[in-house]
OpenMM code with the backbone's topology and positions (N, CA, C; nanometers):
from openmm import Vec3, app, unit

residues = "UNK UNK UNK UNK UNK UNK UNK UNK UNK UNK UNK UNK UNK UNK UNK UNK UNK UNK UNK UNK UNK UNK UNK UNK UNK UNK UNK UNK UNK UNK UNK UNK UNK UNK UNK UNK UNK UNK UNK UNK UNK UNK UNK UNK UNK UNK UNK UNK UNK UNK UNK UNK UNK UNK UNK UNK UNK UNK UNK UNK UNK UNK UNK UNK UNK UNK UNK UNK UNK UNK UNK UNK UNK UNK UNK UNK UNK UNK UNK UNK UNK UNK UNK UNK UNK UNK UNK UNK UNK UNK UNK UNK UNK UNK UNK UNK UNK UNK UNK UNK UNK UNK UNK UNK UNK UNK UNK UNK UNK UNK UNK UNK UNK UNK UNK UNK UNK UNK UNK UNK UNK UNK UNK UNK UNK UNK UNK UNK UNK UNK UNK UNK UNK UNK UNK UNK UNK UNK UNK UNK UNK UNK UNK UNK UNK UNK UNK UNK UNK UNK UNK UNK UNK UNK UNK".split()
positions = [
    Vec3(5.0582, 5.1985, 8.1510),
    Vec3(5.1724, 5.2876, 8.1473),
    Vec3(5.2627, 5.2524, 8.0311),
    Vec3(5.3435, 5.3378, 7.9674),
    Vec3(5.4146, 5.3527, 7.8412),
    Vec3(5.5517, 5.2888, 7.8741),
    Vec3(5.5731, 5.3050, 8.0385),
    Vec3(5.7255, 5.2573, 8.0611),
    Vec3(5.6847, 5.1426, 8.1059),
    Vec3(5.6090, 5.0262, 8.1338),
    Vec3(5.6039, 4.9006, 8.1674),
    Vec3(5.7204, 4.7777, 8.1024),
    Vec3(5.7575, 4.8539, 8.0092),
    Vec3(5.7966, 4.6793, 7.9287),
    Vec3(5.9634, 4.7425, 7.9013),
    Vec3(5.9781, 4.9283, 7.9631),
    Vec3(6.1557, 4.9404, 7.9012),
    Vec3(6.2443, 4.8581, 8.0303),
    Vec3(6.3250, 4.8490, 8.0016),
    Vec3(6.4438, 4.7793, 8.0947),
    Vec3(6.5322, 4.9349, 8.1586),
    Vec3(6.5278, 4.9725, 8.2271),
    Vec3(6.6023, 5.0946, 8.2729),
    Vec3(6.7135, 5.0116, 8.3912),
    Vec3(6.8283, 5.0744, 8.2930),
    Vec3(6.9655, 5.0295, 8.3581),
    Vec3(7.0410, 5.1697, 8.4512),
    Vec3(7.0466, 5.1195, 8.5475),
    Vec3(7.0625, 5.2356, 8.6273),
    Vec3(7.2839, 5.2107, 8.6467),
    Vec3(7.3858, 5.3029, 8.6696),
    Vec3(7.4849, 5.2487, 8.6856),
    Vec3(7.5183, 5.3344, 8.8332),
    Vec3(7.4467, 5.3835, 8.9090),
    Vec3(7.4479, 5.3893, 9.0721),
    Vec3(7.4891, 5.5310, 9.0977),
    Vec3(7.5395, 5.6311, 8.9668),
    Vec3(7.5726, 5.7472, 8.9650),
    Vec3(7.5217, 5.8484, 8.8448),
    Vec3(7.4999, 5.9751, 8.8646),
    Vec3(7.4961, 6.0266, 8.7622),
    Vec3(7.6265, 6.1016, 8.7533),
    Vec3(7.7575, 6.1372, 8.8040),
    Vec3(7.8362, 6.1382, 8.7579),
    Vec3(7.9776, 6.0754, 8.7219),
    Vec3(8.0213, 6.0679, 8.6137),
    Vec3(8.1093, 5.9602, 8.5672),
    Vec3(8.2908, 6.0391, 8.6120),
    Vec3(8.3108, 6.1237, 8.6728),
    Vec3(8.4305, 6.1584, 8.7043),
    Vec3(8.5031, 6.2258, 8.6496),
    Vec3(8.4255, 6.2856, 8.5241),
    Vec3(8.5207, 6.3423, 8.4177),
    Vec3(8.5474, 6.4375, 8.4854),
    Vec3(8.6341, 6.5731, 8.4062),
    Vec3(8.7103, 6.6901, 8.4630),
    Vec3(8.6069, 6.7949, 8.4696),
    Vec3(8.4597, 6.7834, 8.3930),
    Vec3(8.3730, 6.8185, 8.4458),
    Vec3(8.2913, 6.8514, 8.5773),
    Vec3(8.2968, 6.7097, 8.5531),
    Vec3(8.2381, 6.7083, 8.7526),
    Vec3(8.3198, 6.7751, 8.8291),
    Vec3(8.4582, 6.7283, 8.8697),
    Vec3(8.5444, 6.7709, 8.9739),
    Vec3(8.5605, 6.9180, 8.9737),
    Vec3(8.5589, 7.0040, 8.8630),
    Vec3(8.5176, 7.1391, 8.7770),
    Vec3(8.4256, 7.2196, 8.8785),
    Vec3(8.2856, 7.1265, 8.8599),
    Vec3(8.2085, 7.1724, 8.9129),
    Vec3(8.1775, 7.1689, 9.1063),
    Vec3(8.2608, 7.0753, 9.0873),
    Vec3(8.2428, 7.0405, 9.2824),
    Vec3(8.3751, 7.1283, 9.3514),
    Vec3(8.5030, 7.1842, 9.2698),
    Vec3(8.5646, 7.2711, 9.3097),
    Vec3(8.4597, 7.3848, 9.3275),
    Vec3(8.4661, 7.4446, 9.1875),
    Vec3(8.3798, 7.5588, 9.2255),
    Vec3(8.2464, 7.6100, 9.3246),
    Vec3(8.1988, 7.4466, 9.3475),
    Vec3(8.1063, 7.4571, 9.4831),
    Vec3(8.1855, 7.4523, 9.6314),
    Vec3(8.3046, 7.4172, 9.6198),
    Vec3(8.4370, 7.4021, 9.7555),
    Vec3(8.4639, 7.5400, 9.7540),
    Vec3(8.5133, 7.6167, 9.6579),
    Vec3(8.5458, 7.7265, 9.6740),
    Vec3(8.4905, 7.8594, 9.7354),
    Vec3(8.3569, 7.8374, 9.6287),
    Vec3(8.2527, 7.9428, 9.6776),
    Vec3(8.2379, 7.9060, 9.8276),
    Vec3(8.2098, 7.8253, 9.8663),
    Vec3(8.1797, 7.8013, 10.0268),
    Vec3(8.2894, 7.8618, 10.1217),
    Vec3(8.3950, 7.8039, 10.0560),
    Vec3(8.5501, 7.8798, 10.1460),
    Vec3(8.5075, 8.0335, 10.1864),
    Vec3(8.5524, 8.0606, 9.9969),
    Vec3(8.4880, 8.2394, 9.9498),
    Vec3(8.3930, 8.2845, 10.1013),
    Vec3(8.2872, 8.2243, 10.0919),
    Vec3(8.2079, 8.2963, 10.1587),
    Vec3(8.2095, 8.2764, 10.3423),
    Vec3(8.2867, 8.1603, 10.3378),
    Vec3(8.3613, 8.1448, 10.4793),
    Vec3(8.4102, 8.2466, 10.5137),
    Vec3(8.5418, 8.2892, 10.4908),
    Vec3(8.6403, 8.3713, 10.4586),
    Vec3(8.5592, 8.5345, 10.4894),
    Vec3(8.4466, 8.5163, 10.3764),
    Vec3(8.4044, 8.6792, 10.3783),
    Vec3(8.3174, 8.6506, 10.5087),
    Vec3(8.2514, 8.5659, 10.5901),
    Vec3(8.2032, 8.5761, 10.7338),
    Vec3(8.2793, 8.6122, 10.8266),
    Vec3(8.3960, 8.5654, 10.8394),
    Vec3(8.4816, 8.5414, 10.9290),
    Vec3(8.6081, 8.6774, 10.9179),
    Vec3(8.6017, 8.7454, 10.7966),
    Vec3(8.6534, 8.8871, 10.7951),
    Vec3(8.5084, 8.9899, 10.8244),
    Vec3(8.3988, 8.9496, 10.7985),
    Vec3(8.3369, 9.0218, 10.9078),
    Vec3(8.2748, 9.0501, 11.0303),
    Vec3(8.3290, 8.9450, 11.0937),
    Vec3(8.3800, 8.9207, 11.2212),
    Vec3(8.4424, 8.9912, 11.2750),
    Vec3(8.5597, 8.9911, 11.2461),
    Vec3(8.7064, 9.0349, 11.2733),
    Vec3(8.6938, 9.2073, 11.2467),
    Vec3(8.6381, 9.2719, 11.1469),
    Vec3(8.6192, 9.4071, 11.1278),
    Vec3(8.5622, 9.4497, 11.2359),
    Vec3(8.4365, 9.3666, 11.2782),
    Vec3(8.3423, 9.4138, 11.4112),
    Vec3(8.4400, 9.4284, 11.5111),
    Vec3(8.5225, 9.3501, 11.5578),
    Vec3(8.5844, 9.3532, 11.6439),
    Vec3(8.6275, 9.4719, 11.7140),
    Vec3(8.6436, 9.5697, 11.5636),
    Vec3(8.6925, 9.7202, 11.6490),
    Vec3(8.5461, 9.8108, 11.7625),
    Vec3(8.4194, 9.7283, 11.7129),
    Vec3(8.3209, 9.7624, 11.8177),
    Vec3(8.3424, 9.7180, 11.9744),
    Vec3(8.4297, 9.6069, 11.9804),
    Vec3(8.4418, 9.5520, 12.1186),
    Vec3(8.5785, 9.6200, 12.1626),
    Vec3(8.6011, 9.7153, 12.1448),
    Vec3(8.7255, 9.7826, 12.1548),
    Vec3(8.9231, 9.7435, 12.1625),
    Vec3(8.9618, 9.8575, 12.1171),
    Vec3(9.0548, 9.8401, 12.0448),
    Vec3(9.1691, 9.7669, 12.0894),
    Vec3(9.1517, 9.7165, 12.2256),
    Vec3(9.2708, 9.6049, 12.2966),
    Vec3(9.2381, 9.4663, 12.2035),
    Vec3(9.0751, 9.4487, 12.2137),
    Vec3(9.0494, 9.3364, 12.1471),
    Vec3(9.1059, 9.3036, 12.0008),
    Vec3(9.0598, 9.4506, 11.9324),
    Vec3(9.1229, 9.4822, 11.8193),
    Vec3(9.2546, 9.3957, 11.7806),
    Vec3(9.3206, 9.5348, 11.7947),
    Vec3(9.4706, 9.4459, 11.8105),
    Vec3(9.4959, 9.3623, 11.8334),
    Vec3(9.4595, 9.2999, 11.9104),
    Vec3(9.4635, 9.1638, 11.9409),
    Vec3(9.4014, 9.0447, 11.8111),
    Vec3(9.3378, 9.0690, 11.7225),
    Vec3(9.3180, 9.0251, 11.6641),
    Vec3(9.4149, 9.0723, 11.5019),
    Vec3(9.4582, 9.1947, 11.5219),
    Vec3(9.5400, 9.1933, 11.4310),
    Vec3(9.6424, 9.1242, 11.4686),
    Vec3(9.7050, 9.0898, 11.5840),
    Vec3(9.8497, 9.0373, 11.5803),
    Vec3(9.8658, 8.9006, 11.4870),
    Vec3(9.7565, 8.8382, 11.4810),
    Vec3(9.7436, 8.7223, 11.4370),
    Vec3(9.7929, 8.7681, 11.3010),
    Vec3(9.7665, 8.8595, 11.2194),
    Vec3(9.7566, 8.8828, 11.0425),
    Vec3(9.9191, 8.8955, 11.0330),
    Vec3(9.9978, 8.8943, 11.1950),
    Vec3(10.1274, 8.9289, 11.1576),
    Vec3(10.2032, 8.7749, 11.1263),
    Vec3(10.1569, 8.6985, 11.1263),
    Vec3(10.1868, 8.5379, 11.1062),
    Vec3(10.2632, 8.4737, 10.9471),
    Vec3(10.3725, 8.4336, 10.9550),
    Vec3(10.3759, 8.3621, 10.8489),
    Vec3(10.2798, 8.2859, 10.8236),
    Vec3(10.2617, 8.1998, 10.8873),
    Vec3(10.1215, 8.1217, 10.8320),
    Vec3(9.9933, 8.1802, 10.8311),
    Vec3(9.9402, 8.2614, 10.8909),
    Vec3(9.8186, 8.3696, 10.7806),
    Vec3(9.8789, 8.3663, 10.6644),
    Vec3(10.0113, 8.4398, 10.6544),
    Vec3(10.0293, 8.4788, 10.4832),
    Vec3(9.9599, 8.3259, 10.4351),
    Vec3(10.0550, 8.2633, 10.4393),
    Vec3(9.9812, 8.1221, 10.3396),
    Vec3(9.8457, 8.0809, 10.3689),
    Vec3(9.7902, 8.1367, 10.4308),
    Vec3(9.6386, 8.1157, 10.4482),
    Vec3(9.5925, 8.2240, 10.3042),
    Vec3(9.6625, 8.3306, 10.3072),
    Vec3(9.6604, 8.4403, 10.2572),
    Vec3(9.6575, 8.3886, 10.0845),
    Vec3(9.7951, 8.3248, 10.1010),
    Vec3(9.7879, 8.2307, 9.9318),
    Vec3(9.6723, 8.1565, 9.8875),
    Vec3(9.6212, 8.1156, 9.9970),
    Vec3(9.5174, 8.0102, 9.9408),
    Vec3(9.4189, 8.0962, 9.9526),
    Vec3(9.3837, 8.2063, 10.0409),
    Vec3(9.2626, 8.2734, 9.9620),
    Vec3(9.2391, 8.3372, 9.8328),
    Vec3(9.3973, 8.4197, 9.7837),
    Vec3(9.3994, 8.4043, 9.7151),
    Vec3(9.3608, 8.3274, 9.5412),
    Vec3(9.4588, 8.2149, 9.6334),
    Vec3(9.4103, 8.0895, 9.4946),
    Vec3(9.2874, 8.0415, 9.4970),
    Vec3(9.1454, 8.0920, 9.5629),
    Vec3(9.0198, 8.0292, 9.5591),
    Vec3(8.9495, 8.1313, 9.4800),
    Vec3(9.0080, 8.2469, 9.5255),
    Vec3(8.9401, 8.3934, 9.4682),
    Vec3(8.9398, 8.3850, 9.2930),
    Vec3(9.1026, 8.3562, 9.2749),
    Vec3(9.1745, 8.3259, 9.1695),
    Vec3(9.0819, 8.2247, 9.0356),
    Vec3(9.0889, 8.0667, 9.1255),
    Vec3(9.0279, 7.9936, 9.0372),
    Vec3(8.8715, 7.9702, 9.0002),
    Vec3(8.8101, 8.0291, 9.1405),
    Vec3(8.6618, 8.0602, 9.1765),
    Vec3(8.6139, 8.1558, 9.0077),
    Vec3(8.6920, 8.2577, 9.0134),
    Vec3(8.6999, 8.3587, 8.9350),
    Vec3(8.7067, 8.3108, 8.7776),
    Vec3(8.8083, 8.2743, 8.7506),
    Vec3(8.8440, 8.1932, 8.5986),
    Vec3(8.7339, 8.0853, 8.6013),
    Vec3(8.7221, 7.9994, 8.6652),
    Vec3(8.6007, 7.8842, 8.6472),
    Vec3(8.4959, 7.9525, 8.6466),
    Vec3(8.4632, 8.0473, 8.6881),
    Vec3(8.3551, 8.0980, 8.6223),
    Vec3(8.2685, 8.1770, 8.5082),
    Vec3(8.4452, 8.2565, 8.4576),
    Vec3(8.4513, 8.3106, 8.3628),
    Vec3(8.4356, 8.2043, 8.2192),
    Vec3(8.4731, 8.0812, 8.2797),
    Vec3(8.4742, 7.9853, 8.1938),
    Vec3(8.3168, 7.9130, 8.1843),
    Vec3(8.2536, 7.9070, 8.2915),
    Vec3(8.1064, 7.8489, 8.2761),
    Vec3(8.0410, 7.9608, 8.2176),
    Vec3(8.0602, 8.1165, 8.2126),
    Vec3(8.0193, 8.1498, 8.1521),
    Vec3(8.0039, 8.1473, 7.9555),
    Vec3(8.1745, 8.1093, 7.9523),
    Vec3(8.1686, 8.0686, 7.7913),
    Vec3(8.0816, 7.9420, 7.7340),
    Vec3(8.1151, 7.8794, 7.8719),
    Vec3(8.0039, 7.7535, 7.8301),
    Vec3(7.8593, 7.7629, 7.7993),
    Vec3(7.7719, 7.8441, 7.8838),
    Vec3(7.6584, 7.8606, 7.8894),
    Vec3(7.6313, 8.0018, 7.8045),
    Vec3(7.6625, 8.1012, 7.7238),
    Vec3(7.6456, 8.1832, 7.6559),
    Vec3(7.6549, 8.1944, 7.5289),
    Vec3(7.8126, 8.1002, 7.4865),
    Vec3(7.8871, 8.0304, 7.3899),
    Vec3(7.8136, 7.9564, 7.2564),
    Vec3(7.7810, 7.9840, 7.1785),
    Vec3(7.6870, 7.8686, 7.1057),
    Vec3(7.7626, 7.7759, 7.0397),
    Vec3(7.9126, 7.7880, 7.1067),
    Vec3(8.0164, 7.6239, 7.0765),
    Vec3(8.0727, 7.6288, 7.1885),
    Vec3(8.0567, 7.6931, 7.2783),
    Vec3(8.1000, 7.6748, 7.4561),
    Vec3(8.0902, 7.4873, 7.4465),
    Vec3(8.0064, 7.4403, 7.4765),
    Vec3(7.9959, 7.2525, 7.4951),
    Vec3(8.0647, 7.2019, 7.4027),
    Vec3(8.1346, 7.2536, 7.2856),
    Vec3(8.2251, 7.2106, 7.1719),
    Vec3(8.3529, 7.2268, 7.2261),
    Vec3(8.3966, 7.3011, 7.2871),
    Vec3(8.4798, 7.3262, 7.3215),
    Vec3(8.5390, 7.3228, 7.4784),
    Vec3(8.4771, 7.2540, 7.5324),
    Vec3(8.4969, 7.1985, 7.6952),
    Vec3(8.6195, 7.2443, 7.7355),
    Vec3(8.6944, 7.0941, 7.6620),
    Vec3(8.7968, 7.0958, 7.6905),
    Vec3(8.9304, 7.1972, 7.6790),
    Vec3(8.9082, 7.2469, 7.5718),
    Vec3(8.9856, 7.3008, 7.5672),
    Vec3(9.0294, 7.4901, 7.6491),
    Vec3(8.8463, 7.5270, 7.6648),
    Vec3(8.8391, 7.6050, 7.8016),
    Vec3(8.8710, 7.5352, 7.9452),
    Vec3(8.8995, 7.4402, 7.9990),
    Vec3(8.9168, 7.3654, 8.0713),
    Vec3(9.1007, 7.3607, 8.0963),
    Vec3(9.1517, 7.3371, 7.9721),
    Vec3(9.3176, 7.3714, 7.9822),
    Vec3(9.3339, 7.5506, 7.9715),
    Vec3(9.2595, 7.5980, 7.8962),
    Vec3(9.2836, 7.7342, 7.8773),
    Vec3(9.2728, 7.8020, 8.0078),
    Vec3(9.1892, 7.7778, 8.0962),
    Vec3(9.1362, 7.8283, 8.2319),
    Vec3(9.2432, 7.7919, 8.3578),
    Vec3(9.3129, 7.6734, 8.3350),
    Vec3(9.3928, 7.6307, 8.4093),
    Vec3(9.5360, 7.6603, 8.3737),
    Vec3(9.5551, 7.7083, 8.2402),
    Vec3(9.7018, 7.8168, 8.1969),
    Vec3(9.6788, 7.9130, 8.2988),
    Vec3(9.6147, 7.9783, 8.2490),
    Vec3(9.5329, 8.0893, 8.2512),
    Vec3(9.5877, 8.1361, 8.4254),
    Vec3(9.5319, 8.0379, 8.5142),
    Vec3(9.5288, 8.0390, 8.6804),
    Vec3(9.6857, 7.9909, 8.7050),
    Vec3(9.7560, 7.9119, 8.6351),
    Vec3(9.9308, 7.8512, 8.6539),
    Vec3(9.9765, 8.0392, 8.6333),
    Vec3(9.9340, 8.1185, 8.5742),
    Vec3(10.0188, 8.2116, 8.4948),
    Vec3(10.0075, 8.3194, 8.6113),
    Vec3(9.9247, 8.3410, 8.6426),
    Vec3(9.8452, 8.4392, 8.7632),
    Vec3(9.8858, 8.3696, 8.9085),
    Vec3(9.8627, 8.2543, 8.9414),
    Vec3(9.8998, 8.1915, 9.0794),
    Vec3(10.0671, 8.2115, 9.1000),
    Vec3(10.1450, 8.1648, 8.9782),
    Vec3(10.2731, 8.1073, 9.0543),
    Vec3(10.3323, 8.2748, 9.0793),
    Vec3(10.2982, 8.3913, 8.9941),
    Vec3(10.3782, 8.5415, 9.0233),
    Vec3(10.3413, 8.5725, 9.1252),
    Vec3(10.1831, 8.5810, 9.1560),
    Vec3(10.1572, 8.6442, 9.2455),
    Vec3(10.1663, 8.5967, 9.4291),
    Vec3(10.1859, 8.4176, 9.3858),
    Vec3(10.2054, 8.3803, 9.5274),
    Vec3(10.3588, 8.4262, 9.5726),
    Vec3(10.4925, 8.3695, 9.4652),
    Vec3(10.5862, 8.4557, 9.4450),
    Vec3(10.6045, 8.6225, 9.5217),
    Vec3(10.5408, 8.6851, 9.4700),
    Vec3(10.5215, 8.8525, 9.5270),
    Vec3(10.4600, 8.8481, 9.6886),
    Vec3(10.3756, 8.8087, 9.7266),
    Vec3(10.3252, 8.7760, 9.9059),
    Vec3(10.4362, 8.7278, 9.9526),
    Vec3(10.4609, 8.5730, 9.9125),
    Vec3(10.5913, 8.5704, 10.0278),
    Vec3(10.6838, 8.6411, 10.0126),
    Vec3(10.7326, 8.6514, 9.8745),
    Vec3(10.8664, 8.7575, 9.9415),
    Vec3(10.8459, 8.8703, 9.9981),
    Vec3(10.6946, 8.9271, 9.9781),
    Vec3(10.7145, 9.0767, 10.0308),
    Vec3(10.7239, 9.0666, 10.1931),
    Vec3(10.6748, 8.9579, 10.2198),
    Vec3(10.6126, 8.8828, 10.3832),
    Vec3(10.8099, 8.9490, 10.4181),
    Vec3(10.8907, 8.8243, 10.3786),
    Vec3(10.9954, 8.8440, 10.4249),
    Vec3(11.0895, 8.9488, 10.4331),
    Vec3(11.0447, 9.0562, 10.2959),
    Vec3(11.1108, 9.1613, 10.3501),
    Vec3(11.0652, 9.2312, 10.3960),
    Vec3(10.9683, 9.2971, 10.4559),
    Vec3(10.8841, 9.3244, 10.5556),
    Vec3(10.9680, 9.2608, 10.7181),
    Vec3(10.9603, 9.1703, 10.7246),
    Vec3(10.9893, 9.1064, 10.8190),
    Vec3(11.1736, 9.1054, 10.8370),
    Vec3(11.2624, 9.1452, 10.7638),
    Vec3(11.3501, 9.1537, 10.7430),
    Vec3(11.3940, 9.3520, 10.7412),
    Vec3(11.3332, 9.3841, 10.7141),
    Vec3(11.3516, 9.4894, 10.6464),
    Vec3(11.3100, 9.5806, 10.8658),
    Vec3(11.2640, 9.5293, 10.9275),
    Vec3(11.1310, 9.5930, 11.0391),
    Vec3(11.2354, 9.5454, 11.1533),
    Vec3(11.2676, 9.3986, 11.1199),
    Vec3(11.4070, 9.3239, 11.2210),
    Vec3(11.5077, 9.4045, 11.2915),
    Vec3(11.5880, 9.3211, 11.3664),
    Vec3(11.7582, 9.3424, 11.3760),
    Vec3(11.8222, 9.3036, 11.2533),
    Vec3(11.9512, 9.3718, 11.2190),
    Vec3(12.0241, 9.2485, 11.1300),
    Vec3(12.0783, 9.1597, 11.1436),
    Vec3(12.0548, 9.0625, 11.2493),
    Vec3(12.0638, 8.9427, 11.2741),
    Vec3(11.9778, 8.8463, 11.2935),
    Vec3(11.8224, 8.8844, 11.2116),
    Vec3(11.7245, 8.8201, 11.2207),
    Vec3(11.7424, 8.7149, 11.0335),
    Vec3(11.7172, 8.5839, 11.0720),
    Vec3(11.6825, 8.4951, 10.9459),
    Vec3(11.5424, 8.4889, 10.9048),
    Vec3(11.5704, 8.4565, 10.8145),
    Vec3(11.4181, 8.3959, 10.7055),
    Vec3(11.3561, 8.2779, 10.7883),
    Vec3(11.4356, 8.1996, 10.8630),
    Vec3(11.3422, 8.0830, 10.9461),
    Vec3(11.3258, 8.1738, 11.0559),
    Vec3(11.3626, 8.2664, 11.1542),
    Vec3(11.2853, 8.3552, 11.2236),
    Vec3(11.2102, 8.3939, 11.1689),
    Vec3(11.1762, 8.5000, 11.0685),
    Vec3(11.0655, 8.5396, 10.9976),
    Vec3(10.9443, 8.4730, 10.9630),
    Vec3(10.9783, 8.2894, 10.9419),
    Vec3(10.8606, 8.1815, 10.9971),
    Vec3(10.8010, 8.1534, 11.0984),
    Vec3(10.9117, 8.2002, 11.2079),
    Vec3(10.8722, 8.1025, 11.3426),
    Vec3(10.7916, 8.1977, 11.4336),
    Vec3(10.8652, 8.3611, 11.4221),
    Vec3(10.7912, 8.4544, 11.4982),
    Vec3(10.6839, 8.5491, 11.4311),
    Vec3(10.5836, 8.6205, 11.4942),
    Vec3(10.5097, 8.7218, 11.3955),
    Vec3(10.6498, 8.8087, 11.3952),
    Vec3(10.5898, 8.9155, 11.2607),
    Vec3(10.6241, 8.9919, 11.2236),
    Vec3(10.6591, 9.1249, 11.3516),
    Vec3(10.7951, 9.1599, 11.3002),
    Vec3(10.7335, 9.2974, 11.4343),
    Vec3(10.6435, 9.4178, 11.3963),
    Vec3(10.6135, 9.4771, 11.4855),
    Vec3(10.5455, 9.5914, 11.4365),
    Vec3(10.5518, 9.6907, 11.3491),
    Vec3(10.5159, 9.7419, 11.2187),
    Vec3(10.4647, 9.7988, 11.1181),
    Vec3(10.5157, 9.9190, 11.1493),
    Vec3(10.3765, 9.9615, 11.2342),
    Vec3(10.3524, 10.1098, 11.2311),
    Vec3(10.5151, 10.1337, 11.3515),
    Vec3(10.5720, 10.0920, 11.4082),
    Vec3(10.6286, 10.2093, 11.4796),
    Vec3(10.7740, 10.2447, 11.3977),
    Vec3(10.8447, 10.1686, 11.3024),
    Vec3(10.9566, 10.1465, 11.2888),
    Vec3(10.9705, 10.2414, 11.1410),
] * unit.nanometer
topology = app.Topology()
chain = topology.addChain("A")
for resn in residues:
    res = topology.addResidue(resn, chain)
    for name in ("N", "CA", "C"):
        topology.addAtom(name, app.Element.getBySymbol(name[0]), res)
């Protein structure tokens, strides 16, 4: 054999931690969420087959402050899922994509700061005036946390 006499130094990993890797193991966290997310909303659509008490009942939940921020973070997976990929695509199409790593790497992450902070911005507040706007006028913004939302359609 040809490899008998090399010394092969092994260092216990093949990846070294760069912003690469973590790059790439988001975008495998995400997609999984992603496709969590899209199981589990079609779930919830079926639901109107088991009829519509159940239904509702499952909408009351979407009336939640905390859905909304569930809401942000689907968002922000959709968001960065999206740009990181737009970005592996420069990499792999690019014939200086690997020249330029890094600097698609900050560009991609402007890119998601610029898009995340307006649009999480726009959900909650709309959450609260919604929730303000549907109220008594003696309802607060920490009510608007603590209880669902009231009802939509009747008001």
């Amino acid at each position: 054999m040809a490899y008998r006499n090399q010394n092969i130094v092994s260092t216990g990993s093949v990846y070294k931690g760069k912003t690469g890797m973590w790059l790439y193991l988001f975008h495998r966290i995400t997609g999984v969420a992603l496709f969590g997310y899209l199981l589990l909303h079609i779930i919830s659509t079926a639901l109107i087959l088991a009829g519509p008490e159940i239904y509702e009942g499952a909408e009351a939940i979407y009336k939640n402050f905390y859905f909304r921020l569930g809401e942000v973070g689907l968002m922000a997976a959709v968001l960065a899922h999206a740009i990181n990929g737009l970005r592996i695509i420069a990499v792999d199409l690019w014939s200086k994509g690997s020249d330029y790593q890094k600097t698609l790497n900050i560009t991609a992450l402007i890119i998601f700061i610029a898009i995340f902070i307006p649009t999480t911005y726009k959900m909650i507040n709309s959450y609260f005036e919604l929730c303000l706007e549907k109220s008594s006028s003696e309802t607060t913004v920490l009510d608007c946390m603590v209880r669902p939302l009231p009802d939509w359609k009747t008001k």
